[in-house]
N, C-alpha and C positions, 0 to 999 in steps of 0.2 A: 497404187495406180495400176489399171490394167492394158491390158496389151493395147488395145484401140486408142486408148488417152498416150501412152507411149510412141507410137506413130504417129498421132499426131500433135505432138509436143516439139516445134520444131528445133536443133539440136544449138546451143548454145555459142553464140558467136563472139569466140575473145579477142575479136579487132576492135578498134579504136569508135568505130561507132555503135555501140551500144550504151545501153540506157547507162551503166557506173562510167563509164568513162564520160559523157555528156555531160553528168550529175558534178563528176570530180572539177570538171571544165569550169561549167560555171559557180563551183565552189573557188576557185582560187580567182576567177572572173570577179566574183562578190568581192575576194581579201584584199586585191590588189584596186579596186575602185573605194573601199572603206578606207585603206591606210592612202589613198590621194588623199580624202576628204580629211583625214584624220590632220595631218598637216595643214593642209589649204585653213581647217579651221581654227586650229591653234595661232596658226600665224596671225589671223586676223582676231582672235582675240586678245593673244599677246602685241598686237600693234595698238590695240582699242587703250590699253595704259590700265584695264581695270585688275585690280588684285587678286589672283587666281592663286590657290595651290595644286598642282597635279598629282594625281594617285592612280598604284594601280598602271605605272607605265605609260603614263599620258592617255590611257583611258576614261579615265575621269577627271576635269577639271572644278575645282571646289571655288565657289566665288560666296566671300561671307564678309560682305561689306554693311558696314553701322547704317542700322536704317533702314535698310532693305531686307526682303526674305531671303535666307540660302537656298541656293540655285545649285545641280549638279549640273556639268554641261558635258553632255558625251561628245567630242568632238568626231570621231569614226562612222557616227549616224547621224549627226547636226540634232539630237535632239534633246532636251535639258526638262529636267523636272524639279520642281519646287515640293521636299520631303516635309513640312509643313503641312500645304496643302493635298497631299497625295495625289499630284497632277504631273502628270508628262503631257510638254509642247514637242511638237518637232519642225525644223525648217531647216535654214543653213547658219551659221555664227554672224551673219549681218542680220538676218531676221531677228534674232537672239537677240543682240546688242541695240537693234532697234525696239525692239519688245522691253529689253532689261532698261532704256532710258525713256521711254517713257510711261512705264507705267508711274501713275504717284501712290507712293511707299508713305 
């Protein structure tokens, strides 16, 4: 770099509002709004009575009921994919459990 881009390069600010600390902000902004969802939607699947196994630290819940297609359901992001079809849905775990009853299987 030469002397004229060093002048004017202005000199690095390590207070709280700069760009990595913003960045770090709404990184744990994200973790703690996923791990709500992550609960909120377990609970309501686990309230719905259908047969889930969780993996993967309740990251993944596996639904492999007779009849129907297996479903992973990521409860942290609402959104569930059928490894079958190579398809990911997304909404919230009511979308889900209305989508998972009535499609006919």
């Amino acid at each position: 770099m030469n002397q004229t881009a060093r002048l004017l390069t202005p000199p690095v600010d390590d207070d709280e509002n700069d760009m990595a600390a913003i960045g770090r902000a709404m990184n744990e902004n994200r973790k703690e709004r996923h791990a709500g969802w992550k609960v909120e939607n377990t609970a309501l699947l686990a309230a719905s009575k259908l047969p889930f196994r969780s993996t993967n630290n309740g990251e993944c819940l596996l639904l492999r009921e007779k009849g129907k297609p297996a479903v992973d359901f990521y409860p942290s992001t609402g959104r569930w994919r059928i490894p079958a079809m190579n398809r990911t849905m997304g909404g919230h775990a009511q979308r889900f459990l209305t989508w998972y009853a009535g499609e006919k299987w």
